[in-house]
Backbone as XML, in Angstrom:
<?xml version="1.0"?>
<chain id="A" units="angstrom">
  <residue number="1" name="UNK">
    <atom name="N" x="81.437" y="10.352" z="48.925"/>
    <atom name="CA" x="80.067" y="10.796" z="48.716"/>
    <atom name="C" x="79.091" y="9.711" z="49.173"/>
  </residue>
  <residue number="2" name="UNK">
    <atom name="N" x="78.231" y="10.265" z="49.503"/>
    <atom name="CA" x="76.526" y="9.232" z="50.534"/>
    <atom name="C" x="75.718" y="8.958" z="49.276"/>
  </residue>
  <residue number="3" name="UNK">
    <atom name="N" x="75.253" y="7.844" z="49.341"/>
    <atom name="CA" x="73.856" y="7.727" z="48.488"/>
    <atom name="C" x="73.468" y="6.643" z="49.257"/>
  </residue>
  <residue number="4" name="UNK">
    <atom name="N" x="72.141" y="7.729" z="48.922"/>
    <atom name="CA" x="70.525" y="7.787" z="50.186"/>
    <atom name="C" x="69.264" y="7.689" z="49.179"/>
  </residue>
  <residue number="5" name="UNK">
    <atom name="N" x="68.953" y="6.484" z="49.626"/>
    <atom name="CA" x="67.904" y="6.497" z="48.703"/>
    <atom name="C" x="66.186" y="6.950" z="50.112"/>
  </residue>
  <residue number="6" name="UNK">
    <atom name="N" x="65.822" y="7.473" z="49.522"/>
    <atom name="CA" x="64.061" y="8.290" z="49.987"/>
    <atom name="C" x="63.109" y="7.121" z="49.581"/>
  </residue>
  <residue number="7" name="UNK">
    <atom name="N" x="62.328" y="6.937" z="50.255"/>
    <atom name="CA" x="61.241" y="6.273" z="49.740"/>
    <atom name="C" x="60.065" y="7.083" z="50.706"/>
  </residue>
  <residue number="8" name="UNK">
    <atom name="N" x="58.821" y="7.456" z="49.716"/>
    <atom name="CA" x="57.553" y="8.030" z="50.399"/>
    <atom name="C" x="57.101" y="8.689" z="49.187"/>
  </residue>
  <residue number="9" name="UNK">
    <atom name="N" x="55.496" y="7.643" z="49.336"/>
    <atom name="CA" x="54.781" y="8.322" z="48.056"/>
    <atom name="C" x="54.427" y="9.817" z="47.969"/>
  </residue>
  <residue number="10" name="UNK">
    <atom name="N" x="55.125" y="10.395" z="48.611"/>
    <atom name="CA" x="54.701" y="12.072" z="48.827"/>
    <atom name="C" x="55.449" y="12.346" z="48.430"/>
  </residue>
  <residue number="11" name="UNK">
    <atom name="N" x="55.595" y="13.316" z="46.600"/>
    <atom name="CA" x="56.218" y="14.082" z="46.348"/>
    <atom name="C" x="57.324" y="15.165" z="47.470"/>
  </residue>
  <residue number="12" name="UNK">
    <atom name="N" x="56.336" y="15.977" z="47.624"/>
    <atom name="CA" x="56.763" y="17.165" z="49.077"/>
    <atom name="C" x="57.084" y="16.179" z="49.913"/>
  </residue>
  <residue number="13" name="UNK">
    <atom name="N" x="56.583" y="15.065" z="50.300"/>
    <atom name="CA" x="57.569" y="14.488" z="51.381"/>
    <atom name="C" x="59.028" y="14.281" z="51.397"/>
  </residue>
  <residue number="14" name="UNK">
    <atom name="N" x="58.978" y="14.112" z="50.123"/>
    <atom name="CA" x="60.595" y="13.700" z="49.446"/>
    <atom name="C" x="61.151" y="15.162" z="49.396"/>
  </residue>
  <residue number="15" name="UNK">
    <atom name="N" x="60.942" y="15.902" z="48.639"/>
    <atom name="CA" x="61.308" y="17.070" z="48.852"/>
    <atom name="C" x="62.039" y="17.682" z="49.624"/>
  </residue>
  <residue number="16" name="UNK">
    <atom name="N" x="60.909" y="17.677" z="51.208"/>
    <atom name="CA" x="61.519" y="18.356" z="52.442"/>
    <atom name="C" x="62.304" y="17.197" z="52.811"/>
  </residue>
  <residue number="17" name="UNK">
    <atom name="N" x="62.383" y="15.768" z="52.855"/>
    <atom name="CA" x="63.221" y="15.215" z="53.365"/>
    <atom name="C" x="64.615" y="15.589" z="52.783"/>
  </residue>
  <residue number="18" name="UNK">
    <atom name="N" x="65.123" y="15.920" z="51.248"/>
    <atom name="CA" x="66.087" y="16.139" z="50.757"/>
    <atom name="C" x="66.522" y="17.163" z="51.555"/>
  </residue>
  <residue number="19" name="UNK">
    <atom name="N" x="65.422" y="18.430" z="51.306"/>
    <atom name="CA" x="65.781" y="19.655" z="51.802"/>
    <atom name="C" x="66.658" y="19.741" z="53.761"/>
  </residue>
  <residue number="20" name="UNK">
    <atom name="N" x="66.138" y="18.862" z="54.202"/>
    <atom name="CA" x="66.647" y="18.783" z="55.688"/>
    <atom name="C" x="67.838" y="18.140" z="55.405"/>
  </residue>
  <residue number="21" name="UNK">
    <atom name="N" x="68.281" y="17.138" z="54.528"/>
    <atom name="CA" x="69.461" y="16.158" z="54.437"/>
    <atom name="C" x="70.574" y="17.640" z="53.900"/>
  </residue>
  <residue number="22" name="UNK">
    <atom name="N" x="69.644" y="18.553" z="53.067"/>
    <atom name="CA" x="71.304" y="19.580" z="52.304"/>
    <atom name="C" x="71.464" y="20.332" z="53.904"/>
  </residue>
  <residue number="23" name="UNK">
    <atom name="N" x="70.172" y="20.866" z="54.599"/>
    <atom name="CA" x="70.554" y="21.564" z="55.470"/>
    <atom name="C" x="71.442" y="20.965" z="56.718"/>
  </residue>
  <residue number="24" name="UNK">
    <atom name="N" x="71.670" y="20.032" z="56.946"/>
    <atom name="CA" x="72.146" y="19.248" z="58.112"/>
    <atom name="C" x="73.717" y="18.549" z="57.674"/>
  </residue>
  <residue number="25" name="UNK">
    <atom name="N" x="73.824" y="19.197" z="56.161"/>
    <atom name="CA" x="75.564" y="18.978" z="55.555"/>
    <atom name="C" x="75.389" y="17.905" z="54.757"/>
  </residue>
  <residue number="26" name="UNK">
    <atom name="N" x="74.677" y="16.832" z="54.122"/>
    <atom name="CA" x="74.560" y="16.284" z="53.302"/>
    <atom name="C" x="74.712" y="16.458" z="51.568"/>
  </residue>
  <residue number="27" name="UNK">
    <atom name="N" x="75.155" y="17.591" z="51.496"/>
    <atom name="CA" x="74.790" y="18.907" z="50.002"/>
    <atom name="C" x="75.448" y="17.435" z="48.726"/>
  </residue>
  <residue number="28" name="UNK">
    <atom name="N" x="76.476" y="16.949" z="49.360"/>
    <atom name="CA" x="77.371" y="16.012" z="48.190"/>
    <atom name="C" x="76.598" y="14.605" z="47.968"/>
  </residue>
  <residue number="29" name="UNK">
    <atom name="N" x="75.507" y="14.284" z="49.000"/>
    <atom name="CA" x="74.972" y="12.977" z="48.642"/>
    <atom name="C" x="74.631" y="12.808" z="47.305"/>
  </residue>
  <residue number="30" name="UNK">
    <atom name="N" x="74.325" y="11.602" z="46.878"/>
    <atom name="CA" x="73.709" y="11.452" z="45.743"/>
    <atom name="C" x="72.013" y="10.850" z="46.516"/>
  </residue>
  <residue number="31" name="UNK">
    <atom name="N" x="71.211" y="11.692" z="46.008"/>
    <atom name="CA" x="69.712" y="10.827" z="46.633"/>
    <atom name="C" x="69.125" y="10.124" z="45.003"/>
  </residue>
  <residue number="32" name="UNK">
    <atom name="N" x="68.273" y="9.185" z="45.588"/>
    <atom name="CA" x="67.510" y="8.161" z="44.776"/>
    <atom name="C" x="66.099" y="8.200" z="45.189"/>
  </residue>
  <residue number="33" name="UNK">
    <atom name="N" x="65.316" y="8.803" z="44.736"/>
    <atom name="CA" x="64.188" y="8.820" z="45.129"/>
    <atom name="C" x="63.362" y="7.272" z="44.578"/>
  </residue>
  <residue number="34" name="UNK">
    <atom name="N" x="62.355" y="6.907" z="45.258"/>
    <atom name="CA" x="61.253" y="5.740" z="45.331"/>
    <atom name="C" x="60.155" y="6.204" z="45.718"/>
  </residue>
  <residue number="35" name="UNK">
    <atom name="N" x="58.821" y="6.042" z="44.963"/>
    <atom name="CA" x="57.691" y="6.364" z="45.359"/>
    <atom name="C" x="56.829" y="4.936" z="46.486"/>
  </residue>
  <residue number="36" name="UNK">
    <atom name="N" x="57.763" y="3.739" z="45.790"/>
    <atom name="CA" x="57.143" y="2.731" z="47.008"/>
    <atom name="C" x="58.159" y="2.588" z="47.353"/>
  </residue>
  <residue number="37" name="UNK">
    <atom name="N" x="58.458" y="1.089" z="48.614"/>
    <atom name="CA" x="59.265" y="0.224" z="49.172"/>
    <atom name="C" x="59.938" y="-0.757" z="48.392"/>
  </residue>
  <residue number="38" name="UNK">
    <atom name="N" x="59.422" y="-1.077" z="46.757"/>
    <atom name="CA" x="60.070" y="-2.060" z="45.997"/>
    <atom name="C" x="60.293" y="-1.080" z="45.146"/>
  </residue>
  <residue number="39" name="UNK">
    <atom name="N" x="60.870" y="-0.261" z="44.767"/>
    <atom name="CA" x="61.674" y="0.670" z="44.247"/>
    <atom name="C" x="62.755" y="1.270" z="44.990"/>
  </residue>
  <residue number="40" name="UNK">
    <atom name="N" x="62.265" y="1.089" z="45.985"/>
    <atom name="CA" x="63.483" y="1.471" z="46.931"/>
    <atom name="C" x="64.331" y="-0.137" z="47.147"/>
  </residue>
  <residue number="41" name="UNK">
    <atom name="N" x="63.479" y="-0.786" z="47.330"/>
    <atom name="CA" x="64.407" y="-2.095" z="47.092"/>
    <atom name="C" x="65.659" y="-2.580" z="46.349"/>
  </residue>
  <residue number="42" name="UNK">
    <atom name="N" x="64.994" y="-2.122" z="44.984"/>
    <atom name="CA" x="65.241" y="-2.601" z="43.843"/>
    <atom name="C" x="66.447" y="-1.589" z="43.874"/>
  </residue>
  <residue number="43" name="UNK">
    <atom name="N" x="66.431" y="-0.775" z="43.815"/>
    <atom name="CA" x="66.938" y="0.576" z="43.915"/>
    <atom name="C" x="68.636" y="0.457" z="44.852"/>
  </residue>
  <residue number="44" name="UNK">
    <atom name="N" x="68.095" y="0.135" z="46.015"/>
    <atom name="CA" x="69.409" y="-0.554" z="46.851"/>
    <atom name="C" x="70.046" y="-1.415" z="46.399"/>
  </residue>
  <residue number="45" name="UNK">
    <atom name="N" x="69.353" y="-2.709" z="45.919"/>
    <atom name="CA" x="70.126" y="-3.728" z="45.418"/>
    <atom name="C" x="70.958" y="-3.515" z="44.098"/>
  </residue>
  <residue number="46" name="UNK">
    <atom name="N" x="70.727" y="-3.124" z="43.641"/>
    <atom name="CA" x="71.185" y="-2.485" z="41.943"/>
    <atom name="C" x="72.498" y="-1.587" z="42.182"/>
  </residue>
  <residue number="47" name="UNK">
    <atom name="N" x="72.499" y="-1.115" z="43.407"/>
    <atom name="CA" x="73.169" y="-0.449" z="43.592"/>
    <atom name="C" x="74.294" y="0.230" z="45.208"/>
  </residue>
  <residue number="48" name="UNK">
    <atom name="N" x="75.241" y="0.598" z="45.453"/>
    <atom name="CA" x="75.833" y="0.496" z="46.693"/>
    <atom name="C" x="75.130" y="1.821" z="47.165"/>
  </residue>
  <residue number="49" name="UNK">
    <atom name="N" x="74.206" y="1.675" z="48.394"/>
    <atom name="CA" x="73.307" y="2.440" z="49.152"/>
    <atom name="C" x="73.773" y="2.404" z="50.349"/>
  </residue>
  <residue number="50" name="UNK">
    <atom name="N" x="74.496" y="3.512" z="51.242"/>
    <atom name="CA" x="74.749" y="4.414" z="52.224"/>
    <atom name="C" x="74.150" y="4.383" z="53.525"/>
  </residue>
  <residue number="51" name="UNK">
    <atom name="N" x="72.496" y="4.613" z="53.168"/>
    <atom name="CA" x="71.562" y="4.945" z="54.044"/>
    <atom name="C" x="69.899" y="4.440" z="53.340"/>
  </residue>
  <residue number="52" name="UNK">
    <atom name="N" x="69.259" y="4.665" z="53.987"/>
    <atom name="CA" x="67.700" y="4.097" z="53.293"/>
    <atom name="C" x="67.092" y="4.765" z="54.714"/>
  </residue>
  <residue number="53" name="UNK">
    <atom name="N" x="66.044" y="5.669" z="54.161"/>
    <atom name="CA" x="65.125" y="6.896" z="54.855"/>
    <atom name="C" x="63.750" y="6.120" z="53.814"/>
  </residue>
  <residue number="54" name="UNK">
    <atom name="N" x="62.554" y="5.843" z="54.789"/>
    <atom name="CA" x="61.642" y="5.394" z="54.650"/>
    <atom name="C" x="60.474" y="6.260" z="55.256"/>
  </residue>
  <residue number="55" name="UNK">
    <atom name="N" x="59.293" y="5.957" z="54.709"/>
    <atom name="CA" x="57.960" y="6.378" z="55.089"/>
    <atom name="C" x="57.116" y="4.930" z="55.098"/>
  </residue>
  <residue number="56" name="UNK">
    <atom name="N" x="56.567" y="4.398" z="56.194"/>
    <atom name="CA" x="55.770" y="3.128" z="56.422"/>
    <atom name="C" x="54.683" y="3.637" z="55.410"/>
  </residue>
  <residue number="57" name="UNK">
    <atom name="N" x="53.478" y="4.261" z="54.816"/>
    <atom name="CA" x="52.789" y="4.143" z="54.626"/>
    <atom name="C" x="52.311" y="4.538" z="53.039"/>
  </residue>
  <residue number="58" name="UNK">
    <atom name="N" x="53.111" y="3.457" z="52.346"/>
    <atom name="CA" x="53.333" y="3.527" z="50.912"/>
    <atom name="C" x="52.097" y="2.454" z="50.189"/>
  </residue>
  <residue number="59" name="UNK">
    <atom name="N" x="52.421" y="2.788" z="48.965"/>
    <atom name="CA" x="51.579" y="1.795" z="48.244"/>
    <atom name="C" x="52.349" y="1.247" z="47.633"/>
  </residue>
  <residue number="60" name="UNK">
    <atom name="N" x="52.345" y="-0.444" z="46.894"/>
    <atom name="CA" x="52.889" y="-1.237" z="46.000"/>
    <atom name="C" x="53.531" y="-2.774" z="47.116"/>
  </residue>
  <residue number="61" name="UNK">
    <atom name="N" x="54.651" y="-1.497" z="47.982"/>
    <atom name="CA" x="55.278" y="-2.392" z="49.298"/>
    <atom name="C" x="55.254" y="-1.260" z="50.395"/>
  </residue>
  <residue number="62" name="UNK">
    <atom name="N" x="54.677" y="-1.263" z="51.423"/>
    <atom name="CA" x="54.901" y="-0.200" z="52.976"/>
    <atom name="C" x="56.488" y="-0.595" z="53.129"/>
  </residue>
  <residue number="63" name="UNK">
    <atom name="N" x="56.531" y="0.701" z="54.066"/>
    <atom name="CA" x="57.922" y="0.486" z="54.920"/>
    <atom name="C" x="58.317" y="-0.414" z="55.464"/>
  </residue>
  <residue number="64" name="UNK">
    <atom name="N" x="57.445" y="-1.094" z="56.122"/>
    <atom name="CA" x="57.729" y="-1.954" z="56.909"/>
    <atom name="C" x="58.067" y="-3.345" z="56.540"/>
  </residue>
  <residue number="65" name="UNK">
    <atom name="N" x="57.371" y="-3.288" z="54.941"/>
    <atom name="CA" x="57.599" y="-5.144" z="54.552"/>
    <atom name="C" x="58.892" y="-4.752" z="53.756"/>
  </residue>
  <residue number="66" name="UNK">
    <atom name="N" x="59.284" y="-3.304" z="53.351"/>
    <atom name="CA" x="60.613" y="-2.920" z="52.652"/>
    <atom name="C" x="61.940" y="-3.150" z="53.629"/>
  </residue>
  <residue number="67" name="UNK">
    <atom name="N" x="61.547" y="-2.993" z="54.888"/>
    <atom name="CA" x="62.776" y="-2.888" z="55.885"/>
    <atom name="C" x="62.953" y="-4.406" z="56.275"/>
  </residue>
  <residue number="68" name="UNK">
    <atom name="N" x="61.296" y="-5.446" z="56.325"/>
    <atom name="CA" x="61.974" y="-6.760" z="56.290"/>
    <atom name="C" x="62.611" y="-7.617" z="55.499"/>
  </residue>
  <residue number="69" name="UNK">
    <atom name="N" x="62.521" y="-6.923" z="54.388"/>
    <atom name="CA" x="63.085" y="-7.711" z="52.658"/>
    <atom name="C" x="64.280" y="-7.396" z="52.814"/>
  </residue>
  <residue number="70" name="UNK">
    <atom name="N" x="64.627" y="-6.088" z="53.385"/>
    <atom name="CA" x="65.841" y="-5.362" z="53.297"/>
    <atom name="C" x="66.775" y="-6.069" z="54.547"/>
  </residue>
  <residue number="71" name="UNK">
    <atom name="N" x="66.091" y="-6.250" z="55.689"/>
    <atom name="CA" x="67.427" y="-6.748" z="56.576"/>
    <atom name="C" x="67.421" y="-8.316" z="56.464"/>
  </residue>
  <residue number="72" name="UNK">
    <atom name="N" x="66.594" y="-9.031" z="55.219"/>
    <atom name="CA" x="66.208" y="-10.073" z="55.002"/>
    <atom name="C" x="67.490" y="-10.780" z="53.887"/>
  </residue>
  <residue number="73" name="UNK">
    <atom name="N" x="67.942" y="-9.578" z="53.608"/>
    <atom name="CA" x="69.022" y="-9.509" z="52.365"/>
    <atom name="C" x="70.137" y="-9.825" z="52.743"/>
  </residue>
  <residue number="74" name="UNK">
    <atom name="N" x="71.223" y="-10.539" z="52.484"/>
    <atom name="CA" x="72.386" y="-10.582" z="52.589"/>
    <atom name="C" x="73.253" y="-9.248" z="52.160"/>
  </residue>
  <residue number="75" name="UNK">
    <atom name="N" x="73.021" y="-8.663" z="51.200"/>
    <atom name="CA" x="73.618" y="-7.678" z="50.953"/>
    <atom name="C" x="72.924" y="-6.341" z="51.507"/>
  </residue>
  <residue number="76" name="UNK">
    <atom name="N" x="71.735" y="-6.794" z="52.302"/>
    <atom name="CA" x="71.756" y="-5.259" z="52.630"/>
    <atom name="C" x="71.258" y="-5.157" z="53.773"/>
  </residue>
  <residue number="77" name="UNK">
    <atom name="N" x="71.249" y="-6.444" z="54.869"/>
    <atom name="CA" x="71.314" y="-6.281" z="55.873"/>
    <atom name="C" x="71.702" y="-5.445" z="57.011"/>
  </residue>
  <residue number="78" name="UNK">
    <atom name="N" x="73.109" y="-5.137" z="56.765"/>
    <atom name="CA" x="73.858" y="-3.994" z="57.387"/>
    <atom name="C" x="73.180" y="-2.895" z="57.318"/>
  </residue>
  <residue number="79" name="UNK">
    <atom name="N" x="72.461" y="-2.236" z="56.404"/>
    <atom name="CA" x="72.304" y="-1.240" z="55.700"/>
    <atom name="C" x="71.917" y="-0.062" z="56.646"/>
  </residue>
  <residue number="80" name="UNK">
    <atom name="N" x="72.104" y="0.964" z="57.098"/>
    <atom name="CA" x="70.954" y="1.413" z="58.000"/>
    <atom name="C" x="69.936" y="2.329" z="57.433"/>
  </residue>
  <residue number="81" name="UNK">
    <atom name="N" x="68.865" y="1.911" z="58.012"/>
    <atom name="CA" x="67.447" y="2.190" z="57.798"/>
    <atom name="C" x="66.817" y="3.288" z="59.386"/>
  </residue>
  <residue number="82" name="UNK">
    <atom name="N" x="66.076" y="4.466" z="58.322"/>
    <atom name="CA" x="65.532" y="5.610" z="58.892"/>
    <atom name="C" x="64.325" y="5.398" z="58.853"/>
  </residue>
  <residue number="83" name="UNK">
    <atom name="N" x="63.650" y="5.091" z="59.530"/>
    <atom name="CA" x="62.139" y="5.491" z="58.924"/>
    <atom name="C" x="61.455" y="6.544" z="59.713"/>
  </residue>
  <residue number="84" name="UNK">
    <atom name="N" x="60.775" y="7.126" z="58.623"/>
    <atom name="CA" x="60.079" y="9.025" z="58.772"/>
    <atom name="C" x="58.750" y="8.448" z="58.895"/>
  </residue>
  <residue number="85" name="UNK">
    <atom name="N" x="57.404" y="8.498" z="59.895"/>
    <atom name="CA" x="56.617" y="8.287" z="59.800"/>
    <atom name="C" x="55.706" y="9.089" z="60.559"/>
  </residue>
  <residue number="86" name="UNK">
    <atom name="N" x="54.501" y="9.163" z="59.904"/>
    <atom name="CA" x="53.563" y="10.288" z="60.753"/>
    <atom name="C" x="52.792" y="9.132" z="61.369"/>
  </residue>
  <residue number="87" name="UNK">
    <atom name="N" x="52.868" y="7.894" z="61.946"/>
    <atom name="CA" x="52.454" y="6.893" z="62.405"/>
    <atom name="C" x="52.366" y="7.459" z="64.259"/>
  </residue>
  <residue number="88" name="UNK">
    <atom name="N" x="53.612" y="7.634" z="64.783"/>
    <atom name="CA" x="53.620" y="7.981" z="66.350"/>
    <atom name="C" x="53.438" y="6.919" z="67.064"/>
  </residue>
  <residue number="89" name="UNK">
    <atom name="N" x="53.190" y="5.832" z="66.942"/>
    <atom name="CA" x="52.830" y="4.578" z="67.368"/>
    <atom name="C" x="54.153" y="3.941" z="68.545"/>
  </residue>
  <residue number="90" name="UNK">
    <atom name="N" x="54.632" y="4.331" z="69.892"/>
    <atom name="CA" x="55.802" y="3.824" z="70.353"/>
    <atom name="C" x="55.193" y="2.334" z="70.018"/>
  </residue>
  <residue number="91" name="UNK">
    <atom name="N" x="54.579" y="1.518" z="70.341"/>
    <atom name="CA" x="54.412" y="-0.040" z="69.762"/>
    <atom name="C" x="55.145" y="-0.322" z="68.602"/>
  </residue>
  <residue number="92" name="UNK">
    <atom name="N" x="54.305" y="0.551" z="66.978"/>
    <atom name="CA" x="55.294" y="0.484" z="66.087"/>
    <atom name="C" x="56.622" y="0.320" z="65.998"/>
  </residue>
  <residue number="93" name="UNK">
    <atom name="N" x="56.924" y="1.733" z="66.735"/>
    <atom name="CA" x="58.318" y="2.274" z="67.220"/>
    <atom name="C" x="59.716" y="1.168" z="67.604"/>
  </residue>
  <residue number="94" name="UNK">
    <atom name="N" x="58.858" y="0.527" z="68.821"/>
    <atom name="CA" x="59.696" y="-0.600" z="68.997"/>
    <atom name="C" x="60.005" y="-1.813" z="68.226"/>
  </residue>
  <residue number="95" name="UNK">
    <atom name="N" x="59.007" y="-2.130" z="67.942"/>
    <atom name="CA" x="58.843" y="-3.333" z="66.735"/>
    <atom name="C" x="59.498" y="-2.767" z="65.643"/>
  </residue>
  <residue number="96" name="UNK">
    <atom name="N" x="59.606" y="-1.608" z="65.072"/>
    <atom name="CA" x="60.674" y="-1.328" z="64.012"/>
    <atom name="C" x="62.128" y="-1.367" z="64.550"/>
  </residue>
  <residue number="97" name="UNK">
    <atom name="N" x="62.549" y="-0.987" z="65.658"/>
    <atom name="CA" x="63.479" y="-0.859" z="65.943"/>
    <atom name="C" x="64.179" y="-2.376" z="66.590"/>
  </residue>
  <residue number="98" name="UNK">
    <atom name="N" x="63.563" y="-3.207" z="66.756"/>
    <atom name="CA" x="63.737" y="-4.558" z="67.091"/>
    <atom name="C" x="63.921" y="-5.301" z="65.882"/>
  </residue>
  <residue number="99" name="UNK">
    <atom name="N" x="63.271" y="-4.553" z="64.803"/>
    <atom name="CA" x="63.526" y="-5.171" z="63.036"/>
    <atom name="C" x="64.944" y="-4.840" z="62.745"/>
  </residue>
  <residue number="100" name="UNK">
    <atom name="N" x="65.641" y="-4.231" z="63.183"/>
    <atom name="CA" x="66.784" y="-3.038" z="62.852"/>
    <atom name="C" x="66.866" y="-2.208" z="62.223"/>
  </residue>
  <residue number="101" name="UNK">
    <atom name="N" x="65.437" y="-1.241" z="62.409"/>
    <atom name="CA" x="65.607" y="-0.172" z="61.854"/>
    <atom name="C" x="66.738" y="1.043" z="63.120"/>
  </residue>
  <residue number="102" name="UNK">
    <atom name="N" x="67.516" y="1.573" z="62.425"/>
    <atom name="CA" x="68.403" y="2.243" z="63.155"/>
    <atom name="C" x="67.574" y="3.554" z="63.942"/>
  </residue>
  <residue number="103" name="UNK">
    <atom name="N" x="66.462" y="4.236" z="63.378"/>
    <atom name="CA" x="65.951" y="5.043" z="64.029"/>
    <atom name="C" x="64.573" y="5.372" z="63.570"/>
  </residue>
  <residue number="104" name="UNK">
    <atom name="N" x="63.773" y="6.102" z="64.040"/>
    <atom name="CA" x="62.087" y="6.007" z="63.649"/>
    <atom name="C" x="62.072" y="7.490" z="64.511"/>
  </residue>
  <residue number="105" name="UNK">
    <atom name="N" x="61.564" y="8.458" z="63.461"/>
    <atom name="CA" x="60.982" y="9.357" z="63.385"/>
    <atom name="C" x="60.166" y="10.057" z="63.112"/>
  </residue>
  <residue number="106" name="UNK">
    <atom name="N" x="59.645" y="11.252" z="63.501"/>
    <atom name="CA" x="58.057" y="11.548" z="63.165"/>
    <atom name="C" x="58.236" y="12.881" z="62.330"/>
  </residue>
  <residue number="107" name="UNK">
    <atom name="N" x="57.095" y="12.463" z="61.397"/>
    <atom name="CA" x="57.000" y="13.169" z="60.369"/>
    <atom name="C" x="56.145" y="14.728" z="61.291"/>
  </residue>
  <residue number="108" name="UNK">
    <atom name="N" x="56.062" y="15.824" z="60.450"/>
    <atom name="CA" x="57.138" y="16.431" z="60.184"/>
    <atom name="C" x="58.430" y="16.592" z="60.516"/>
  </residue>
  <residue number="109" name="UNK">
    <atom name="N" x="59.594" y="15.908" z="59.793"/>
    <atom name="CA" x="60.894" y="15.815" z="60.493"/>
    <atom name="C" x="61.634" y="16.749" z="60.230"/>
  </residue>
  <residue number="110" name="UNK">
    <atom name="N" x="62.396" y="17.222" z="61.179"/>
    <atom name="CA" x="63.214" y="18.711" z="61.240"/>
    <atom name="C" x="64.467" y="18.201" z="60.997"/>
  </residue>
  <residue number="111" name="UNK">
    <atom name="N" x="65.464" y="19.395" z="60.515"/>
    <atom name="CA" x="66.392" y="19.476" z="60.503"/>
    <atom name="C" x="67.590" y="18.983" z="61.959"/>
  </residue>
  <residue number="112" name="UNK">
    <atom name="N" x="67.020" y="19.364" z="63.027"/>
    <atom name="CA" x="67.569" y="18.842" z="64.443"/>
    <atom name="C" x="67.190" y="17.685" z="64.197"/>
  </residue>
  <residue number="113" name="UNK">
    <atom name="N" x="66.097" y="17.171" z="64.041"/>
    <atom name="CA" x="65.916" y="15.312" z="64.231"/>
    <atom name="C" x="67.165" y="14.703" z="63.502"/>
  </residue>
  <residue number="114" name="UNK">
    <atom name="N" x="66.819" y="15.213" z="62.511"/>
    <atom name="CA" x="67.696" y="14.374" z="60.928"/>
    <atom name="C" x="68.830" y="14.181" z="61.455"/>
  </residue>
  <residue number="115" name="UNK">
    <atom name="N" x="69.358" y="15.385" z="61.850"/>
    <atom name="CA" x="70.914" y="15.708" z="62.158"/>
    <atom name="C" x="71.047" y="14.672" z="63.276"/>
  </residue>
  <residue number="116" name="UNK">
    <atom name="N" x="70.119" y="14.830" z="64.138"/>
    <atom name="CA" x="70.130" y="13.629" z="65.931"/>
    <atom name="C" x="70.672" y="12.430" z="65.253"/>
  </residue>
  <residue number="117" name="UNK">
    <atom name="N" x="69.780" y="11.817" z="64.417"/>
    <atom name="CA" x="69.242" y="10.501" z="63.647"/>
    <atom name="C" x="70.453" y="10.060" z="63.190"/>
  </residue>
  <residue number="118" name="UNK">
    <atom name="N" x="71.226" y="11.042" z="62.113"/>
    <atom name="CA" x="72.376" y="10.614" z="61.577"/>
    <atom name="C" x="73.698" y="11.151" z="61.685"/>
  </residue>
  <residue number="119" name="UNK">
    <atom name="N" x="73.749" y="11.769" z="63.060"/>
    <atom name="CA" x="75.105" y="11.629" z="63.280"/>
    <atom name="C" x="76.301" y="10.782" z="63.355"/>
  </residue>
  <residue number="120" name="UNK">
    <atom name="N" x="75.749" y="9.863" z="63.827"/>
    <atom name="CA" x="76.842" y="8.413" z="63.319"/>
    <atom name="C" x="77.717" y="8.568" z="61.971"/>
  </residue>
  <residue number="121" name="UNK">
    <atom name="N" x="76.467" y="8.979" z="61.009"/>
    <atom name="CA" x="76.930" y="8.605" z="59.734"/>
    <atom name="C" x="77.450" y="10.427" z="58.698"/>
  </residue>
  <residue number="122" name="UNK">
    <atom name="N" x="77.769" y="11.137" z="59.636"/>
    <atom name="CA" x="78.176" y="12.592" z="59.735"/>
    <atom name="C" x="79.559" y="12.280" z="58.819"/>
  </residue>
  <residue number="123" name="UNK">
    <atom name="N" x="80.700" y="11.674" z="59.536"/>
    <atom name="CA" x="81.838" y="11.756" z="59.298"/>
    <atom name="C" x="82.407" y="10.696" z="58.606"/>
  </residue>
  <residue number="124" name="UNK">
    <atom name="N" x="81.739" y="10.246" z="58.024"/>
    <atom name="CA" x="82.083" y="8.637" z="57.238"/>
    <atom name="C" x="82.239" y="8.999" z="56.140"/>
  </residue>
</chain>
């Protein structure tokens, strides 16, 4: 079984993100929801985390200072990191992905993205 922790202060954001993770075969994960980036932190560390699906534009900690704490970590360096953002920014884009975020996507995210995004981690 996957556990995926969500981070995005949007209720419904979290929501449909779950909702695309059951539709794309995820149904057995365990998710952890976070309304910021240090809940999602905290959240990972406390615990053995799978995957980490982000939204940059949080309050408390953004995505972005969450994904540098996070590959900043010894233990959770490896980790791979999604981030969902209605940002569109290829600049961003790259600079996240040069952070090691594994993939950066745009909000509204579909069921085809999700599935694109995490096929790697399909059969594990």
């Amino acid at each position: 079984m996957k556990r995926i922790v969500i981070a995005d202060d949007s209720a419904t954001a979290r929501m449909f993100i779950k909702r695309c993770l059951e539709i794309i075969g995820f149904n057995d994960a365990e998710i952890i929801e976070a309304e910021h980036g240090k809940q999602a932190l905290a959240a990972a560390k406390e615990q053995e985390v799978d995957l980490l699906l982000t939204d940059l534009n949080m309050p408390v900690m953004d995505g972005e200072t969450l994904v540098k704490w996070a590959k900043a970590s010894p233990k959770l360096a490896n980790l791979p990191i999604v981030v969902i953002s209605s940002a569109g920014n290829p600049a961003k884009e790259k600079q996240l992905l040069e952070m090691g975020v594994h993939r950066v996507l745009n909000k509204p995210v579909s069921p085809p993205a999700m599935m694109d995004a995490l096929a790697d981690f399909m059969d594990e």
